[in-house]
N, C-alpha and C positions, 0 to 999 in steps of 0.2 A: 884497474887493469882488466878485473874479468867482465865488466862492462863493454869497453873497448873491444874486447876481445866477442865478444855476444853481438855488439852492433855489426863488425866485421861479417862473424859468420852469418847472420842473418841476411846481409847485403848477399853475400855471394852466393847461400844454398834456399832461402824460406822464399816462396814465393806467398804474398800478403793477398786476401781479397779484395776486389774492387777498389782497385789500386795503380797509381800510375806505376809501375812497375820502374821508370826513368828516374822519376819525380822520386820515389821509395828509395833507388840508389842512393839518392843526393843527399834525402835528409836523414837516411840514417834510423832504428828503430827504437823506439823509447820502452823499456825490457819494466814490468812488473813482474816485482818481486814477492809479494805477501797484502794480504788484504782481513783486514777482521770488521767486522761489522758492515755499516756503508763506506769506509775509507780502503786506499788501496795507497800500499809505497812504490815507489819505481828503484831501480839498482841505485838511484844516486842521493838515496834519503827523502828526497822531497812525497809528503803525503799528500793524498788529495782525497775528495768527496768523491763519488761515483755517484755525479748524478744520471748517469747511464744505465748501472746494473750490467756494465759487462758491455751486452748487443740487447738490451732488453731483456733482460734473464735470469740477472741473481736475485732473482725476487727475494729468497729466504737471507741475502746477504753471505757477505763473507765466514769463513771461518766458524761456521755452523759444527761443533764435533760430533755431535748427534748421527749428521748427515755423512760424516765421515767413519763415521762407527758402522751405521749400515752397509756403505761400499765396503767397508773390510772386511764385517763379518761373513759377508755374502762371498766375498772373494775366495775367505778362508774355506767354507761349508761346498761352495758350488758355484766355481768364477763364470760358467758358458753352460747351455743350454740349447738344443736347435728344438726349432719350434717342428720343423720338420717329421715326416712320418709319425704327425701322432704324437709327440713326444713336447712336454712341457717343464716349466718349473715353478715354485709356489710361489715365488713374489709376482712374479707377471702374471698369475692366473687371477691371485688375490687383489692386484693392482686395477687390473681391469673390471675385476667386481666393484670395486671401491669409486673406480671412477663414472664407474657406467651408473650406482646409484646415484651420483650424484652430477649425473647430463641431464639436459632440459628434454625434459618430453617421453620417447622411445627411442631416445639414442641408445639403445642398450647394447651394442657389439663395437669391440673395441679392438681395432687394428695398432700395432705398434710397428715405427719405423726407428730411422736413428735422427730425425730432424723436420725442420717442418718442410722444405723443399721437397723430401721424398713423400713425405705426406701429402705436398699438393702433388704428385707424380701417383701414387696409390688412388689418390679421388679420380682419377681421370681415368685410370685400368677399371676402376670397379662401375664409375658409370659408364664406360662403354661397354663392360659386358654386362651391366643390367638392363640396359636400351636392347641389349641381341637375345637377353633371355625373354623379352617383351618379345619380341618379333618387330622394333621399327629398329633397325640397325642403321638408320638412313641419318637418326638424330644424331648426329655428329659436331655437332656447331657448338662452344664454348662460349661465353660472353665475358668479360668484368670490366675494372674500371677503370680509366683514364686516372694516371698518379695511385694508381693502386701496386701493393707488393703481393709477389704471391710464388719468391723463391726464386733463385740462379740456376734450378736445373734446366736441361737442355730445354723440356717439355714448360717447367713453371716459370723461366723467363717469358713467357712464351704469354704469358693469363699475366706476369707482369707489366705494367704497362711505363715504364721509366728508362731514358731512351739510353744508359748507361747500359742494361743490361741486351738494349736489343744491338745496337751496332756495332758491325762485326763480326757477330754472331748467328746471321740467317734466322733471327726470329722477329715478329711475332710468325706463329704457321698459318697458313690461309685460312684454318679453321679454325680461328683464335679472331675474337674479336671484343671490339670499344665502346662504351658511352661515358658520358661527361663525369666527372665526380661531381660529387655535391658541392665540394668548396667552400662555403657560406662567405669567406671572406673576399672572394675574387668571383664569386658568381655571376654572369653576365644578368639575369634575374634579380639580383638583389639579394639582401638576405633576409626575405621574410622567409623564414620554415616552409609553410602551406606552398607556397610558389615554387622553394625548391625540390619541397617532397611532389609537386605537379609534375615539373621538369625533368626528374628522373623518370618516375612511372610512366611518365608520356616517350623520354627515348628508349627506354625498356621495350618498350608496347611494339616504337618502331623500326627498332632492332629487330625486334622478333619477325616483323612483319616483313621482311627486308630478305632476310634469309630464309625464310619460312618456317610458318607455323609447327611444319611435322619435321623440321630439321634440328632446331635447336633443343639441345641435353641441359643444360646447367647455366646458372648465372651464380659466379665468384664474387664475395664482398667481405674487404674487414671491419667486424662494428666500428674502430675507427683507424683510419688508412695513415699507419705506422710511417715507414719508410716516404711516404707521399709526401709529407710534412706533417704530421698529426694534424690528421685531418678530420674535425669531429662531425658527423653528419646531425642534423637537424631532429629533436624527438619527432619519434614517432616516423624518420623516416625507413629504419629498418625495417619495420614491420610492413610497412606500406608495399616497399619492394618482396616481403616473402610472400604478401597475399598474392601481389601481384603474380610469382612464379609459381604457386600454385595452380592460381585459373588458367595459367599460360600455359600449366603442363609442363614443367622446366623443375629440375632440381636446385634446390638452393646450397649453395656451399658456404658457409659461414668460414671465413678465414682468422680461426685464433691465436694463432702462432705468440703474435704479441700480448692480444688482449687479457686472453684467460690467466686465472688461478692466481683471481687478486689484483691485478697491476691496474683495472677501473673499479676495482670495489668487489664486485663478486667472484666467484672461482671462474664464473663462464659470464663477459659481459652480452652474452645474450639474452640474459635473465632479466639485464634493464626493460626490456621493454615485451619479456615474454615470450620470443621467439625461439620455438623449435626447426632447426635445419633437417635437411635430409642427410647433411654429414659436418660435421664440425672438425677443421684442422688444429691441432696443437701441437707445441713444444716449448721452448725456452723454458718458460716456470717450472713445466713441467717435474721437470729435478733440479728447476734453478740454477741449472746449466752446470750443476757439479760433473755429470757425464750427459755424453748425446743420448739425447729418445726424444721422440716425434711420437704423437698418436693421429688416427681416424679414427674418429665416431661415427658408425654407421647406423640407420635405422631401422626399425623392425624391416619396413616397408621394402627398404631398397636391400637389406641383410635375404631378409627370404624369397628375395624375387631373383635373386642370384641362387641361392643354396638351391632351391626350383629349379633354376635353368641348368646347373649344372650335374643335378642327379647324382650319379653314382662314379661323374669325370670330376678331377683335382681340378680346381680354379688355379691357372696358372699364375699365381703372381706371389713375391715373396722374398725376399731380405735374408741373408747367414744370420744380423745379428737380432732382426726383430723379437721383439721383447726378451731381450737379452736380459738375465735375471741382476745382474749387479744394478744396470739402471732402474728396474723396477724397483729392488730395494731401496734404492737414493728415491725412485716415488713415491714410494709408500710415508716413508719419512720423514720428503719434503709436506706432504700432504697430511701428515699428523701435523707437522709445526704449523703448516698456515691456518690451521681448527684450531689450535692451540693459543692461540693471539696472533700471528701475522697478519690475519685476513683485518681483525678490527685496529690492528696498529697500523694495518696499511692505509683504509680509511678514515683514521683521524689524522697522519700525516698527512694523505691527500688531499685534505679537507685546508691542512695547513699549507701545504704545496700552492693550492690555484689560489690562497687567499692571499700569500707572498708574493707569487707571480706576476696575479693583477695589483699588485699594489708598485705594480714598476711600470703601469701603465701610462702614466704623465712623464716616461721618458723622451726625449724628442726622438731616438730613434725606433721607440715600440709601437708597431702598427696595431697588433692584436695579440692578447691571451686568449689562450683554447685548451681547453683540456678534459680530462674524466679523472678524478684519483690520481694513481701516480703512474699520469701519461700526460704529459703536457707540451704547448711548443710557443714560441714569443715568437714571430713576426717582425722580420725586423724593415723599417723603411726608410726612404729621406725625407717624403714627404707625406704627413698623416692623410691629406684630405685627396690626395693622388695614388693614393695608396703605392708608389716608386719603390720598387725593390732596389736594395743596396747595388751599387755599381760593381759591374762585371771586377772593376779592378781592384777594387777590394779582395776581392778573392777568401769571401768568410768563409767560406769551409774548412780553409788551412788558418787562416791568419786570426778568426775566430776562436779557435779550437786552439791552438797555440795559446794566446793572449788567456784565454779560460786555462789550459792547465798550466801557465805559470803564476794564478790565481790562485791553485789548489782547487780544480773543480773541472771533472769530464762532465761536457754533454757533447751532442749531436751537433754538430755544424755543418748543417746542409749550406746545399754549394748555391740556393737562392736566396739566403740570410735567414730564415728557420731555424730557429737554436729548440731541440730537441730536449727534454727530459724525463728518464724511467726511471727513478731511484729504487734500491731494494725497500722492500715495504718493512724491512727493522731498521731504517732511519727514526730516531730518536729529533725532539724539538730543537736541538743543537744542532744537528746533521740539515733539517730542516732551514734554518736560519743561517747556515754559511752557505747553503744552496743561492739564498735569496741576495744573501748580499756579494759575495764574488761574484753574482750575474750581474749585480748593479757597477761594480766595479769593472769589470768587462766592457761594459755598454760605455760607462764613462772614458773609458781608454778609445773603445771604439770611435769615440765621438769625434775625438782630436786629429784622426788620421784627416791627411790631406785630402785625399781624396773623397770621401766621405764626407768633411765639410764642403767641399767644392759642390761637391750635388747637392748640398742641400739650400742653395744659395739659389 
């Protein structure tokens, strides 16, 4: 009954994200009720794996009371905080010390929001007033990537490039612009690395040249494009593209929303390959999504050429709840527990994740395993050597996802047959191995639909 009664009022009052909002009347909301570890229950008993993490985010898993302890005590001692006039509180000042040691390079000034879409919304205020404290106020121009994510706010639909978020919506803005993602699997180049790390820095180059040299501010990238399909780019070609925005004179934004604090192995996967940004975005891991907070990581560089430009006038930019002290304490002590073993439980799961994954590779429907850690996506197709995305009638986004959680197992079912997974990094070898085989069970269900053998014929 009080199920019933939860699916009701959700039809009539909760508006869901990217969402058919029609589609969401009809079928009604599936209500989680408790979750401990990687497993999660729904109102009508049935348990299930998360191999999701929530939206990419319980990195430290369920039911952590450590992390529970901290939001209370915090709540009890000092629930609110305005950062305003000067005025602070110890977990966020602590938090941002803790984090800023531990950024790549000189990242050392640490902006907090309440997520990472106002984070990609803060990178774009703070480079535009560090281009007017420069004196070229003209660099205006944005760049990122084709199937890249980079947030639903008005402005970070906008650097996103996924056609759900732009229509209907009036975005991208004219000062928002594209070039190809890497892809490796769909890449018109092929997928030798050297060719695709070419192909990028070469439409960078003509990007830039295109709008001009002295207009464009920033080029947006995530080390690997989450939302796109998990999309892992080629070694070595992140790095490639931040030389390249150096000599360009262009700011690099590193989008970590998804990647950092664990979920490819290190706290910040920019450290694979050595890369220092001019700002780095975070959230989800952040507090493992026990409450909202977003951070920017800014650089000495671009920190002091702002504090310069603005002398002895307030920089106007700024948030009620930025670094709101209850979610820094849920920081500080998610980020004790991932020091603590998550960071190396994450990567020997990880380790265990892509070796499961690819081992489902001789499926007739698996086009391609790809992943980092525990970020991974399968590829799903009818025909291996046509590389044939599943039929529009299929409909895997729903009918996937469906079929996966009456399996006992959430992932990601993109709406092009992309099966998505971020499990919390306290997944245990058991958590691990029902990941692997209710996917195989999935894919074997998957197999038998009509339509789906029909295409593959």
């Amino acid at each position: 009954m009080l199920s019933n009664s939860l699916i009701e009022l959700d039809r009539a009052h909760l508006i869901h994200p990217v969402m058919s909002y029609r589609g969401h009347e009809k079928a009604g909301v599936r209500v989680l009720k408790s979750g401990s570890g990687a497993r999660v229950i729904d109102y009508s008993g049935h348990q299930l794996i998360d191999g999701f993490a929530g939206l990419w985010c319980v990195n430290a898993g369920y039911g952590q009371e450590s992390i529970v302890e901290a939001a209370a005590n915090q709540l009890r001692e000092l629930p609110y905080a305005t950062g305003y006039f000067g005025l602070g509180s110890e977990p966020a000042i602590r938090l941002a010390s803790e984090l800023a040691d531990r950024a790549p390079g000189d990242l050392n000034h640490v902006y907090f929001t309440l997520g990472g879409s106002d984070a990609i919304d803060s990178t774009v205020r703070f480079i535009r007033y560090y281009y007017h404290a420069k004196g070229t106020p003209k660099k205006d121009q944005f760049i990122s990537l084709e199937q890249g994510y980079h947030g639903s706010s008005t402005v970070g639909a906008g650097l996103t490039a996924l056609p759900a978020f732009h229509a209907g919506f009036g975005a991208p803005f004219d000062w928002q612009h594209k070039i190809p993602s890497h892809y490796s699997y769909r890449n018109p180049v092929g997928p030798d690395p050297q060719a695709i790390i070419a192909e990028s820095t070469a439409a960078l180059r003509a990007k830039v040249t295109e709008l001009g040299a002295d207009r464009v501010a920033a080029f947006y990238v995530e080390p690997i494009q989450g939302s796109g399909g998990v999309l892992v780019p080629p070694a070595g070609w992140m790095k490639a593209m931040r030389d390249l925005c150096t000599e360009l004179d262009i700011l690099f934004v590193a989008d970590e929303v998804i990647t950092a604090f664990g979920r490819t192995g290190p706290l910040f996967a920019c450290s694979d390959e050595g890369i220092v940004p001019d700002f780095i975005t975070t959230a989800k891991g952040l507090t493992s999504g026990y409450v909202p907070m977003g951070a920017v990581f800014m650089s000495d560089n671009v920190y002091n050429t702002i504090a310069d430009g603005a002398g002895a006038s307030a920089v106007g930019h700024g948030y009620t709840y930025s670094a709101h002290p209850v979610s820094a304490a849920v920081g500080l002590e998610v980020l004790r527990l991932y020091e603590g073993g998550l960071l190396e439980n994450g990567r020997k799961a990880g380790a265990h994740l892509m070796a499961g994954l690819r081992g489902l590779s001789d499926h007739p429907l698996v086009g391609e395993v790809r992943g980092r850690g525990m970020l991974a996506a399968i590829e799903l197709v009818t025909d291996k050597e046509r590389k044939t995305p599943l039929p529009v009638a299929a409909d895997p986004s729903r009918r996937i996802f469906d079929r996966a959680w009456d399996n006992g197992l959430v992932v990601r079912a993109f709406g092009n047959g992309v099966l998505g997974y971020a499990p919390p990094l306290c997944c245990t070898e058991d958590d691990i191995e029902a990941i692997i085989d209710r996917t195989r069970m999935t894919l074997d269900q998957t197999l038998e639909d009509p339509d789906v053998r029909a295409a593959m014929k």
